[in-house]
FITIMI-548097 format. One line per 4 residues: number of its first residue (from 1); their letters; for each residue z, y, x of C-alpha. Coordinates in Angstrom, 3 decimals, decimal comma, padded with zeros to 6 digits, always signed. Example, Ala and Ser with C-alpha at 12.3 -4.5 7.8 and 13.67 -1.06 7.14 Angstrom:
<sezas>
1	as	+007,800 -004,500 +012,300  +007,140 -001,060 +013,670;
</sezas>
This chain:
<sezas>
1	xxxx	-064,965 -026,328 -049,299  -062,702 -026,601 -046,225  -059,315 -028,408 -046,744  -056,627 -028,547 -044,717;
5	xxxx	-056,282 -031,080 -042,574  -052,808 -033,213 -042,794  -051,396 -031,956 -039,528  -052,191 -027,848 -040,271;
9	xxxx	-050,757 -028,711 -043,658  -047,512 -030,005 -041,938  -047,261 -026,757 -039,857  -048,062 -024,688 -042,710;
13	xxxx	-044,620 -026,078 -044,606  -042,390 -025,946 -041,489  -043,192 -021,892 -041,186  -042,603 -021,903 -044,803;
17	xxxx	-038,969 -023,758 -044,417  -037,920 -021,846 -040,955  -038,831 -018,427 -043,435  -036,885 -019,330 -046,113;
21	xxxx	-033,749 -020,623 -043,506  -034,081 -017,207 -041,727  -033,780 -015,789 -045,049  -030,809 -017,514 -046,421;
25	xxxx	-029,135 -016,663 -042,834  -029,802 -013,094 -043,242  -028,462 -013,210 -046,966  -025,304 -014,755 -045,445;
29	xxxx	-025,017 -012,857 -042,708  -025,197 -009,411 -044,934  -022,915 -010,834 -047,375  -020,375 -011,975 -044,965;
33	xxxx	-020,660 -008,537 -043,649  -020,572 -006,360 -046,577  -018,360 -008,511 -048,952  -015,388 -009,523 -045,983;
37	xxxx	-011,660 -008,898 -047,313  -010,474 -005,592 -047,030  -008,975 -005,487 -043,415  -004,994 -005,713 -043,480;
41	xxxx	-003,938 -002,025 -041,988  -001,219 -002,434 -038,854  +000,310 +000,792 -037,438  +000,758 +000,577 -033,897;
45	xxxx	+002,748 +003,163 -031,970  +000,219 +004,376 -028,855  +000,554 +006,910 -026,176  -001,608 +009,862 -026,381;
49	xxxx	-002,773 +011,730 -023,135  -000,412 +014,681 -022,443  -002,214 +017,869 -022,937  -002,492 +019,601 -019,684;
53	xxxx	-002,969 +023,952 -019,681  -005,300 +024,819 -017,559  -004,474 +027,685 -015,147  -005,403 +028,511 -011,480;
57	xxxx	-002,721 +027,261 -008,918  -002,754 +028,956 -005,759  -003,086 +026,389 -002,721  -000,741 +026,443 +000,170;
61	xxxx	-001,429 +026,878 +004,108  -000,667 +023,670 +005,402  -001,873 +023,582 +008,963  -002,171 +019,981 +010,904;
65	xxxx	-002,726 +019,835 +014,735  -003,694 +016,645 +016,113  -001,181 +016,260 +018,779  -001,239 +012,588 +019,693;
69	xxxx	-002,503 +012,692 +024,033  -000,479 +015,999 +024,037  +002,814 +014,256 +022,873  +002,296 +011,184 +025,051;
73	xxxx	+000,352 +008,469 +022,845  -002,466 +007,160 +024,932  -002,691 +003,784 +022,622  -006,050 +002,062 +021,870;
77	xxxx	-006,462 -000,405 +019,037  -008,446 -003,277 +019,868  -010,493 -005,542 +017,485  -012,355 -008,033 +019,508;
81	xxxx	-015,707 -006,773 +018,316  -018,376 -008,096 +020,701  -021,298 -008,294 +018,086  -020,036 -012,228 +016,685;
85	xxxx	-019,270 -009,691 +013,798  -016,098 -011,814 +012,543  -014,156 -010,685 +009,483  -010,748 -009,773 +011,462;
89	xxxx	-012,366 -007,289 +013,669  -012,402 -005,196 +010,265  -009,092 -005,310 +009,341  -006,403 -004,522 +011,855;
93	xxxx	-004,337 -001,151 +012,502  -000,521 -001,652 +012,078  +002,143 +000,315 +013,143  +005,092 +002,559 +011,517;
97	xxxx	+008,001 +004,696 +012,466  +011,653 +003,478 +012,456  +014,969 +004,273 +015,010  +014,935 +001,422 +016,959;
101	xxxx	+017,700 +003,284 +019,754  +019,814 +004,619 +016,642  +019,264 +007,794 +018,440  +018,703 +009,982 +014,705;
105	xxxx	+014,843 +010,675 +015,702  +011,830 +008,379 +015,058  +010,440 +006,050 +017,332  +006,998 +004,658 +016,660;
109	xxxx	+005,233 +000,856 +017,228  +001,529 +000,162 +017,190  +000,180 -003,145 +016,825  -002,803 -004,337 +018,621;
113	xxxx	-004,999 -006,513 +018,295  -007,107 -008,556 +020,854  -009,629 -009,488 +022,634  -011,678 -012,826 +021,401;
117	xxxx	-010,750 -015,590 +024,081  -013,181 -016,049 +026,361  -014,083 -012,577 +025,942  -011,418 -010,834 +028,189;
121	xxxx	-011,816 -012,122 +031,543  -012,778 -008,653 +032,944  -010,822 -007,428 +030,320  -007,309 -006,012 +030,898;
125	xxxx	-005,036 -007,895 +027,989  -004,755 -005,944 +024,739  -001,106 -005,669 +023,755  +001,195 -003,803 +021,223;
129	xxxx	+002,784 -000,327 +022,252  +006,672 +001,103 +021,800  +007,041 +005,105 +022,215  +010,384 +006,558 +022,482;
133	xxxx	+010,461 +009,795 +020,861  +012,846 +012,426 +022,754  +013,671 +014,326 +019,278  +011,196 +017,067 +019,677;
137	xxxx	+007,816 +014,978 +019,024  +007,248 +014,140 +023,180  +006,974 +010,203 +022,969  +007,024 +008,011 +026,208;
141	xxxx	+005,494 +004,517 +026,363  +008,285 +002,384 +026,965  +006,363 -001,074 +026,141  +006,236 -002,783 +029,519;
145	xxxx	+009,247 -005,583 +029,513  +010,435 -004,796 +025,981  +009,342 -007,814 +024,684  +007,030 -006,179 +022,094;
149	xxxx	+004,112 -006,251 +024,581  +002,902 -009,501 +023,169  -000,849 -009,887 +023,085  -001,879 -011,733 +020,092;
153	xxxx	-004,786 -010,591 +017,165  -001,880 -008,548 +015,759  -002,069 -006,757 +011,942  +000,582 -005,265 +010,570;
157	xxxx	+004,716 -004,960 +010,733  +008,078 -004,650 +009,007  +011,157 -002,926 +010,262  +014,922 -004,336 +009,107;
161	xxxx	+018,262 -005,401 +010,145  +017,939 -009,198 +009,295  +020,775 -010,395 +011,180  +023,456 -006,962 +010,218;
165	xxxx	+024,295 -006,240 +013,791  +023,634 -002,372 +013,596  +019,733 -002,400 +014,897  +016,389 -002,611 +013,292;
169	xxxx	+014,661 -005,841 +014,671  +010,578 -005,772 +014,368  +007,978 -008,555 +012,123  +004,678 -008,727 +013,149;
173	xxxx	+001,921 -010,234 +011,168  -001,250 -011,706 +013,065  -004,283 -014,224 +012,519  -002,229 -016,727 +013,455;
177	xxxx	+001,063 -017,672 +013,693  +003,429 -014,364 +012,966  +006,411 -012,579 +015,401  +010,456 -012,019 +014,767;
181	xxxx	+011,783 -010,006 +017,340  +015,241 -009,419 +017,361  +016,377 -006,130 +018,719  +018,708 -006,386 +021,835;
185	xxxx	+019,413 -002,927 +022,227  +018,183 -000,300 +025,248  +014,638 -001,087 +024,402  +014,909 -004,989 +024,424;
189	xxxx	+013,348 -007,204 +021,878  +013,515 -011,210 +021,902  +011,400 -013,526 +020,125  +013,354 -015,741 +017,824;
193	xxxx	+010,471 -016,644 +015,380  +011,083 -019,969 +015,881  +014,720 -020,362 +015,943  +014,220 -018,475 +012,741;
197	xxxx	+011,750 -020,205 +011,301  +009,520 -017,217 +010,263  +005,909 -018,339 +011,813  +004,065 -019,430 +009,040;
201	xxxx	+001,032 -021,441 +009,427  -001,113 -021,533 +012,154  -004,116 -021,200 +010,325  -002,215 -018,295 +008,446;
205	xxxx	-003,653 -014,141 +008,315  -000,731 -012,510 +007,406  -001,420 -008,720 +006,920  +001,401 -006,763 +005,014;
209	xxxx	+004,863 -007,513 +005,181  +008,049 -006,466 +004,784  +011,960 -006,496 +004,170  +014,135 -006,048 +000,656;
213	xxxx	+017,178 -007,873 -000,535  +015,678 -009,894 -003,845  +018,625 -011,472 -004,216  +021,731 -008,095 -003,709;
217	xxxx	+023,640 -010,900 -001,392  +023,541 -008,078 +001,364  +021,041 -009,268 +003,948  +017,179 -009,336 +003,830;
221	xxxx	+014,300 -011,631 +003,340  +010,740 -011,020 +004,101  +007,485 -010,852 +002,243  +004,412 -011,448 +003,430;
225	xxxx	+001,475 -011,411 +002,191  -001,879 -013,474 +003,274  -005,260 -012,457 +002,691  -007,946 -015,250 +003,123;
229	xxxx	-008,473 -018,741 +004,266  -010,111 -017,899 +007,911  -011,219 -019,596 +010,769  -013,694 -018,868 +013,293;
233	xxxx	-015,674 -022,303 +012,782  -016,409 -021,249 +009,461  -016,847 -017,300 +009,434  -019,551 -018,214 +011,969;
237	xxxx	-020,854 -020,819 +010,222  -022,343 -018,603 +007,470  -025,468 -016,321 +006,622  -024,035 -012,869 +006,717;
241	xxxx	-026,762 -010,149 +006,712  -026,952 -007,035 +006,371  -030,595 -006,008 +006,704  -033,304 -008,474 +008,191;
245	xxxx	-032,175 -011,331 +010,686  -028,932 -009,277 +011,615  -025,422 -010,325 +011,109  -023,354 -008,910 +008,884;
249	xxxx	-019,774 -009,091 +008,269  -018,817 -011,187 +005,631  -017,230 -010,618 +002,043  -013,945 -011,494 +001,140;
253	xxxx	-015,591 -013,583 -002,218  -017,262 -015,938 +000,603  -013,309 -016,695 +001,368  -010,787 -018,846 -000,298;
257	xxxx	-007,366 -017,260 -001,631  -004,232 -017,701 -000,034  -000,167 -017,895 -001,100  +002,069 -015,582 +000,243;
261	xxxx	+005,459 -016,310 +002,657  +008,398 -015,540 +001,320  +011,718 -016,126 +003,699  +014,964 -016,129 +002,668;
265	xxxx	+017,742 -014,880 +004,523  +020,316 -017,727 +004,866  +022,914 -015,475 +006,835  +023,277 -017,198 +010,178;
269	xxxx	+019,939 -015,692 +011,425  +017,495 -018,206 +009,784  +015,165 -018,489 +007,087  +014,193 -020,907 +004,091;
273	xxxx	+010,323 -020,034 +003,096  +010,920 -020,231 -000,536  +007,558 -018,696 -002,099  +006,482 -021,744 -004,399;
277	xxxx	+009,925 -022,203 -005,481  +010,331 -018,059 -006,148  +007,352 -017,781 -008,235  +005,387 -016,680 -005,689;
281	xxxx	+002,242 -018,481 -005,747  -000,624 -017,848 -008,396  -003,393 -020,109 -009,068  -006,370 -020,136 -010,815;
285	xxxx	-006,309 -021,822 -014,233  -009,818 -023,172 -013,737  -009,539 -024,591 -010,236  -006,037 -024,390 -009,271;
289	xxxx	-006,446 -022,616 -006,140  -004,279 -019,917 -004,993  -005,779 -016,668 -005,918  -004,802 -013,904 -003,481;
293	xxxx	-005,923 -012,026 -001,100  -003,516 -009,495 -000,586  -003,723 -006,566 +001,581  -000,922 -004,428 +000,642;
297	xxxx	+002,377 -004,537 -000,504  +005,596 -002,391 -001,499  +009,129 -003,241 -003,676  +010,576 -001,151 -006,383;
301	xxxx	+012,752 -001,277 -009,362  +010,607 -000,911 -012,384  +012,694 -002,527 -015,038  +015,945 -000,425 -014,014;
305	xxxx	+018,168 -003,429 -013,494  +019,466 -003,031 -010,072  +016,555 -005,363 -008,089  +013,583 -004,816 -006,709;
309	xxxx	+010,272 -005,902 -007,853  +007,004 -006,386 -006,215  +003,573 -005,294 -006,137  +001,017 -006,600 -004,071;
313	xxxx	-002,535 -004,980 -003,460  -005,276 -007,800 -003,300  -009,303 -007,606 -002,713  -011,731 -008,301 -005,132;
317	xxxx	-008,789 -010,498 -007,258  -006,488 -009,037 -009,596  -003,741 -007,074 -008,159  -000,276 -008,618 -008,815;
321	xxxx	+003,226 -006,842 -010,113  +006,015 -009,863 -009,671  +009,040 -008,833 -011,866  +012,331 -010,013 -010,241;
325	xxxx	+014,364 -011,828 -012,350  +017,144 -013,501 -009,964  +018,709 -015,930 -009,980  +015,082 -017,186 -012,383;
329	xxxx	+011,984 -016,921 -009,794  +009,362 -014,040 -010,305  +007,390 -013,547 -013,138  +003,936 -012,132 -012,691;
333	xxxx	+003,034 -009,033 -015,045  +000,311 -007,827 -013,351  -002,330 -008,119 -016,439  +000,441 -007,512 -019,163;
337	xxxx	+001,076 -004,153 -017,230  -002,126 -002,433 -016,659  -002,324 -002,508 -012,839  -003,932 -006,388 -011,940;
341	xxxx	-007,684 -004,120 -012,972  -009,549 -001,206 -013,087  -009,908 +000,230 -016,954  -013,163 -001,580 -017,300;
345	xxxx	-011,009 -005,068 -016,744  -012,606 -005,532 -012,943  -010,621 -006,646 -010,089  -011,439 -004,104 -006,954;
349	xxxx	-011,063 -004,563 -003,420  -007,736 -002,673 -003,113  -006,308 -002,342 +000,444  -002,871 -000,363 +000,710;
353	xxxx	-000,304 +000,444 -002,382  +002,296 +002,881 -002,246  +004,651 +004,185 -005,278  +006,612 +007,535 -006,217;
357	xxxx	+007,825 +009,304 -008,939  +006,327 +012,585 -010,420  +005,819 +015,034 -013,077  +010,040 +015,868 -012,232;
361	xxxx	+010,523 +011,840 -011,893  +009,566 +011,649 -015,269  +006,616 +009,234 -014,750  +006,075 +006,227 -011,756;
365	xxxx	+002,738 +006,057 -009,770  +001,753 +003,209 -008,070  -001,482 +004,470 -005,662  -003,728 +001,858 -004,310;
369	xxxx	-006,983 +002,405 -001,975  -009,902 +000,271 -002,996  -013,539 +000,064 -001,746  -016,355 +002,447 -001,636;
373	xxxx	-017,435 +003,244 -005,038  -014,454 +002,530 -006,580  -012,388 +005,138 -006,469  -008,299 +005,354 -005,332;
377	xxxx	-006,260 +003,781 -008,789  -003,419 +006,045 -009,601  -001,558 +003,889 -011,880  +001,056 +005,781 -014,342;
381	xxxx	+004,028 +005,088 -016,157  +004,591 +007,989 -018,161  +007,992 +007,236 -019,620  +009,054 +005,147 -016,222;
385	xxxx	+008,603 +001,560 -017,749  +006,341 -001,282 -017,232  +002,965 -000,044 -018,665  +000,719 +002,136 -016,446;
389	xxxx	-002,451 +003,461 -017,115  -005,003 +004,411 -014,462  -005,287 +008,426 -014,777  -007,307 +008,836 -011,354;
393	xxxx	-010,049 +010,294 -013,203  -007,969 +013,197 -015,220  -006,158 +013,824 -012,621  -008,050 +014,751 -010,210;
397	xxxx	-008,271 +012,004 -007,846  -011,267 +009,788 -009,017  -014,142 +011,632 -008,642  -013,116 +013,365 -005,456;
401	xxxx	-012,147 +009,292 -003,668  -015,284 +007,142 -004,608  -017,527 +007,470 -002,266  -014,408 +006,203 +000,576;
405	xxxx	-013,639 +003,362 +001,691  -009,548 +003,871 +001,228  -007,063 +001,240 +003,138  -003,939 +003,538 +004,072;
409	xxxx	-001,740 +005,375 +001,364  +001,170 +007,605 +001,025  +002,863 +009,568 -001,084  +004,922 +012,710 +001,076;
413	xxxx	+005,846 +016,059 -000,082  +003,950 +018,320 +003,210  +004,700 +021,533 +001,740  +007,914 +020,873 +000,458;
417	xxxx	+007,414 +022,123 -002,749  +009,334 +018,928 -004,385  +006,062 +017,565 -005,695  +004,989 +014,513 -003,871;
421	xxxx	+001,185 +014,802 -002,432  -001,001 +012,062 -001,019  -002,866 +010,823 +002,170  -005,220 +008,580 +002,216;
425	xxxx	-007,093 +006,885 +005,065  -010,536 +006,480 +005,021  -013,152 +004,311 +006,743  -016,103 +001,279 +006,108;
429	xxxx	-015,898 -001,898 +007,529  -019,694 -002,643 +008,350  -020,499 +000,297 +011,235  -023,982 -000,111 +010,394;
433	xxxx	-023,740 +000,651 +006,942  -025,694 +003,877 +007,045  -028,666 +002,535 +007,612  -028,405 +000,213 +004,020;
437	xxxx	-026,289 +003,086 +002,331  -026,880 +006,569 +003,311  -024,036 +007,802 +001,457  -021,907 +005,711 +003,521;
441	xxxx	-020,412 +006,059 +006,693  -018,310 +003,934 +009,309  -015,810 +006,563 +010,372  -014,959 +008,854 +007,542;
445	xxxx	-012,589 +011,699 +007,182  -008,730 +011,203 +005,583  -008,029 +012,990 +002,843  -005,279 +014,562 +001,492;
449	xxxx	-004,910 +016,132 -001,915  -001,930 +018,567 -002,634  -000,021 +017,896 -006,009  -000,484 +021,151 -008,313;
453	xxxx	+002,178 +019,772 -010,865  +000,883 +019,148 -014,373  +000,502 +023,239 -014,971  -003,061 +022,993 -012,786;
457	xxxx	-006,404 +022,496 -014,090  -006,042 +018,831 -012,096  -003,041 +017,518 -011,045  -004,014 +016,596 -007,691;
461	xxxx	-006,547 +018,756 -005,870  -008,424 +017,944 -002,369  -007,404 +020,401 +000,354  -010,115 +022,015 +002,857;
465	xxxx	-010,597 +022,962 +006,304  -009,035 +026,440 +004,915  -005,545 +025,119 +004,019  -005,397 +022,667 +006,027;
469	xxxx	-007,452 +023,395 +009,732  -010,279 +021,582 +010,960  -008,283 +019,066 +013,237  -007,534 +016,739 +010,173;
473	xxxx	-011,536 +016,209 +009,245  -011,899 +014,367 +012,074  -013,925 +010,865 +011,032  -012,482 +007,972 +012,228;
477	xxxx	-012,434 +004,302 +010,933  -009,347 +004,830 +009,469  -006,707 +002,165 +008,305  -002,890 +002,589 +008,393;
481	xxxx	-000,992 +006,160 +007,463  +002,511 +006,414 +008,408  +004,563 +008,990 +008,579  +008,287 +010,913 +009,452;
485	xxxx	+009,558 +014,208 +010,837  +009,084 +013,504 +014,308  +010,043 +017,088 +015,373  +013,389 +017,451 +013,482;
489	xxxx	+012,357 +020,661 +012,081  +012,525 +019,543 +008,359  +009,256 +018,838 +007,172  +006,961 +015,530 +007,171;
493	xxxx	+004,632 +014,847 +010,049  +002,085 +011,604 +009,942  +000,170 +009,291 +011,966  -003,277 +007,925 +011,151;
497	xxxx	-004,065 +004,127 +012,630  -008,107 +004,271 +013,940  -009,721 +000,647 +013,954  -011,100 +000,049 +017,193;
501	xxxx	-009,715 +003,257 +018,453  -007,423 +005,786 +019,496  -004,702 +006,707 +016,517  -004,070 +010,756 +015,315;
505	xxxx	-000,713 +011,872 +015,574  -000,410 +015,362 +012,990  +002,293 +017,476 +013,844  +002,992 +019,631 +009,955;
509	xxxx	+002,622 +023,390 +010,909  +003,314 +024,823 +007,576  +005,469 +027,908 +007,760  +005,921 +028,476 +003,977;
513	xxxx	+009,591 +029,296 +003,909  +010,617 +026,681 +001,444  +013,957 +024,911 +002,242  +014,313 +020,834 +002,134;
517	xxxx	+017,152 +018,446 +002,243  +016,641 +015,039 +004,268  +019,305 +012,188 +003,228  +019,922 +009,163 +005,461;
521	xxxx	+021,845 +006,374 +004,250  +024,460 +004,343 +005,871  +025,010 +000,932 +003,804  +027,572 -002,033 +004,734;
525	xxxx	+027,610 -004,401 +001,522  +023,933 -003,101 +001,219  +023,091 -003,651 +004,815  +022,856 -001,328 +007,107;
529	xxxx	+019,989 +000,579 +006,239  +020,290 +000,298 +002,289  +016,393 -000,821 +001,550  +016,193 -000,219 -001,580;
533	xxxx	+018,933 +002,160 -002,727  +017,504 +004,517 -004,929  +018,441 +008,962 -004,264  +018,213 +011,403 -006,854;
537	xxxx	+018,829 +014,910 -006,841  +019,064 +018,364 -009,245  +018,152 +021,906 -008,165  +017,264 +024,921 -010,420;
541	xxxx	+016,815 +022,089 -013,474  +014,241 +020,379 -011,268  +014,712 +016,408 -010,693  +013,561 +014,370 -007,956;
545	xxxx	+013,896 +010,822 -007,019  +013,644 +008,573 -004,012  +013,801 +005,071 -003,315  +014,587 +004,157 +000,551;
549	xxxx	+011,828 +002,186 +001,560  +009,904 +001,840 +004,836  +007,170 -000,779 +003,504  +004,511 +001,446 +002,168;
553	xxxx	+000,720 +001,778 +002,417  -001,760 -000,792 +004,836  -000,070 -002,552 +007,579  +002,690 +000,046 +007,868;
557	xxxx	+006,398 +001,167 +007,769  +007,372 +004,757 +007,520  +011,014 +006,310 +008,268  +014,098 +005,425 +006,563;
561	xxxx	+015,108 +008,604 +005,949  +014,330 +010,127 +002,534  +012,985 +014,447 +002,329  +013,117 +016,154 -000,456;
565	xxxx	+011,530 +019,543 -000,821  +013,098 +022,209 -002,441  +010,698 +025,059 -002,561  +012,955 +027,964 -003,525;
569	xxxx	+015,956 +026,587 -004,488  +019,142 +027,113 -002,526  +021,841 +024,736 -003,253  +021,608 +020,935 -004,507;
573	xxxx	+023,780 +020,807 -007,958  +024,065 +017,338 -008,172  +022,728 +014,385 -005,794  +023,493 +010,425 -006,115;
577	xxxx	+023,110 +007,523 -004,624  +022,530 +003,860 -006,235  +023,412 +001,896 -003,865  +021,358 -001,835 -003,756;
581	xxxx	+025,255 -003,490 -004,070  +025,600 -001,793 -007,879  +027,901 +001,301 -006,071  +027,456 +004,709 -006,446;
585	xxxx	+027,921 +007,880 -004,336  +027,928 +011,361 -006,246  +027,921 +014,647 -004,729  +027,634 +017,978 -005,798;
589	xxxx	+026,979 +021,297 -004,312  +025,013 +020,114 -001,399  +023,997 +022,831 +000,907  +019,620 +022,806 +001,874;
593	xxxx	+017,831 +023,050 +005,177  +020,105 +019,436 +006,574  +020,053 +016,089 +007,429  +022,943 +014,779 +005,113;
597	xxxx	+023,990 +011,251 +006,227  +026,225 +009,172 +004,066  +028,355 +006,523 +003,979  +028,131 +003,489 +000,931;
601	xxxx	+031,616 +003,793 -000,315  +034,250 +000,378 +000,053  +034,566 -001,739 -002,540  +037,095 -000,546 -005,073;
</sezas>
């Protein structure tokens, strides 16, 4: 008879105990499960989805002619590429549309970049361009001896009267230290950056900016936001591929976050950078590093008292909404607000961020391009208050945007049916990505998706070569979208910035009949231009809002001057003005088809 030895006896009673211990686990586990207190009930008030009637919408004949060589833009943006394949050469584009002669048309500034030095010596120097626009659209290079001519590695701009004197002086961002030109008048700019104090760092990228008056003392300070730590050294320095041996460029995660610039205006033409002290700066709880990388960035009231917040479009980190609580610094609400993720709780590599209100001003969007594969967010507020909800997928927008690459946004009523419609521009960063992604491409085509109002089976549906012509599906490596009437004839024309390239001017064709009312403000105790002042207006029952405000999109500014469509209506019952200073201006019985200008009343 076989008996067991000691050892087999010894594994024989461990099995036994580890069954019995699994056993009594499961018992507890089940009982835990099965015999838990009854759940205390909470009733929560939540939002249901609006229910939407389908119903076919027809679309509207919107034609675009590419017009830029014919009306005298013969600009080239220049990124330094030379196959060193370093991460600036992906991200330039600026430029924007502002009055710089006070003339009542639009003038228009693009910002260069540059060649790598050492690279240029047969090179002729890369520098930004000014166009004078005549009032018809015809635009003549006036750059040489402006003072704007600067070469540096150039990004992106902000137009404003810092220093009240009646013109709109010119911020430039850069890899580098950044540019304050003060406007002279007849076409001159000067560079005060230093007297100002508005350089930042010299190991700064600064890449959106722009003016507001955080504070309602009447002048304006500057944002601007910084995207990564950068230098050449160290871009270099790593293993970027993309298939094989060859370079690739490199992903913002390899790169440390940066803190924004924030200047304030101390009223005798300098600044105080103030952004620790504001509230400015986020860090990471785990390493206390500074987590931004921002991209894009735009102001508006979303609380309703009388200042202007902040939201700022960052890649691959959570996107940040800074409430404005002067004279307290900035609270950050991006999380608590639904727009810092996507709805899965992922951070995206969001570019440019624009905001406008919809569904008859009823609701906020905040619009922000992301990466490939992630699809434009169209962040809503249905009731107007500080929780959104990303709706790009029922209305329209998600499915048709994920496979671009989106940097440049904007929200601009094209038809003039008083429903605001968006452009987006389009285009990779890695121009051998085909070859890795076949659904990808370098230069893509911009898109632009007409808003049906609520009563279509989407809300926002893609136009096609048949509404809109085939000059607009032109693939470029698209990155900034700006845009004003540059014609005067009433309706909203737009520029697209091309990395690398030559930009595409779009003169608006559409010959729909539909009147329009364009309102430009003249402030005094809320500077000049009145950044910031909000415009709303009633015809036939209908309301629509505005908020004057040229920051908007990737790298750009767009006019001052606010257009409303009107579609069919004939008279404006009722239009006011909120002025940034707490006034008011109230009209009534405005007449259509105008460019009303109007005063900010004195104080009382």
């Amino acid at each position: 008879m076989n008996r067991p030895t000691p050892l087999r006896q010894a594994f024989r009673w461990s099995a036994i105990g580890l069954i019995v211990l699994a056993s009594l686990a499961t018992v507890a586990v089940l009982g835990s499960y099965y015999f838990r207190p009854e759940p205390q009930v909470v009733e929560q008030t939540i939002r249901t989805a609006a229910t939407r009637q389908r119903s076919d919408v027809e679309l509207p004949s919107i034609p675009l002619n590419e017009i830029s060589r014919a009306a005298g833009i013969d600009f080239r943006h220049v990124s330094g590429a030379n196959g060193a394949k370093l991460l600036p050469e992906t991200m330039g584009g600026g430029g924007g549309f502002f009055d710089f002669d006070n003339d009542g048309d639009q003038d228009l500034l693009l910002v260069n970049s540059r060649h790598w030095p050492g690279d240029d010596n047969e090179a002729a120097p890369a520098t930004s361009a000014l166009y004078e626009n005549d009032g018809t659209g015809q635009f003549t290079d006036i750059s040489a001896g402006s003072g704007l001519d600067i070469t540096a590695y150039g990004m992106g701009c902000a137009f404003g009267d810092y220093d009240g004197d009646g013109l709109t002086d010119v911020y430039l961002t850069s890899v580098g230290p950044n540019f304050l030109f003060r406007n002279l008048g007849a076409g001159k700019f000067e560079d005060v950056t230093a007297a100002a104090g508005v350089a930042g760092g010299e190991d700064d990228w600064g890449t959106s900016c722009g003016w507001f008056d955080y504070d309602r003392d009447g002048d304006l300070d500057l944002f601007v936001c910084n995207y990564v730590v950068w230098s050449r050294e160290y871009d270099e320095s790593q293993s970027f591929k993309l298939v094989g041996n060859e370079r690739a460029y490199g992903r913002p995660q390899s790169f440390g976050g940066t803190f924004p610039l924030f200047f304030e205006n101390q009223g005798d033409g300098t600044f105080r950078e103030i952004a620790e002290e504001a509230g400015l700066w986020v860090r990471n709880p785990s390493t206390d590093g500074p987590v931004a990388k921002s991209l894009g960035v735009t102001f508006f009231d979303f609380d309703n008292d009388q200042d202007l917040d902040i939201v700022v479009a960052n890649d691959t980190v959570p996107n940040f909404l800074f409430e404005n609580r002067f004279p307290e610094p900035f609270r950050e609400i991006g999380m608590s607000t639904g727009v810092a993720f996507d709805i899965d709780g992922n951070a995206r590599g969001a570019m440019g961020v624009d905001i406008g209100a919809i569904r008859n001003s009823e609701a906020t969007a905040i619009a922000i391009g992301n990466f490939s594969n992630e699809m434009t967010a169209f962040y809503v507020s249905p009731e107007g208050d500080l929780f959104f909800t990303d709706e790009a997928v029922s209305n329209g927008l998600g499915p048709q945007t994920r496979l671009s690459l989106t940097f440049g946004v904007a929200f601009l009523d094209l038809d003039l049916d008083g429903r605001l419609d968006l452009l987006t521009a389009n285009g990779h960063l890695e121009n051998e990505i085909n070859r890795v992604l076949p659904s990808q491409n370098y230069e893509q085509e911009p898109q632009l998706f007409w808003n049906a109002g609520q009563q279509g089976v989407t809300e926002y549906l893609l136009l096609s070569e048949t509404e809109l012509g085939d000059e607009f599906f032109h693939p470029i490596v698209g990155r900034g979208a700006t845009y004003a009437d540059i014609d005067s004839d009433g309706d909203v024309d737009f520029l697209l910035t091309n990395l690398n390239g030559e930009p595409e001017l779009f003169r608006n064709q559409q010959q729909l009949g539909h009147h329009w009312l364009r309102v430009r403000l003249r402030g005094t105790a809320s500077g000049r231009e009145a950044i910031g002042a909000r415009i709303e207006i009633v015809s036939d029952g209908q309301i629509q809002k505005r908020v004057v405000m040229p920051t908007r999109g990737y790298l750009t500014q767009s006019e001052l001057v606010a257009t409303f469509g009107l579609e069919d209506a004939t008279k404006i019952e009722r239009l006011r003005v909120d002025w940034p200073s707490g006034r008011t201006t109230e009209l009534s019985d405005v007449s259509v088809d105008q460019v009303l200008e109007i005063q900010e009343p004195a104080a009382e």
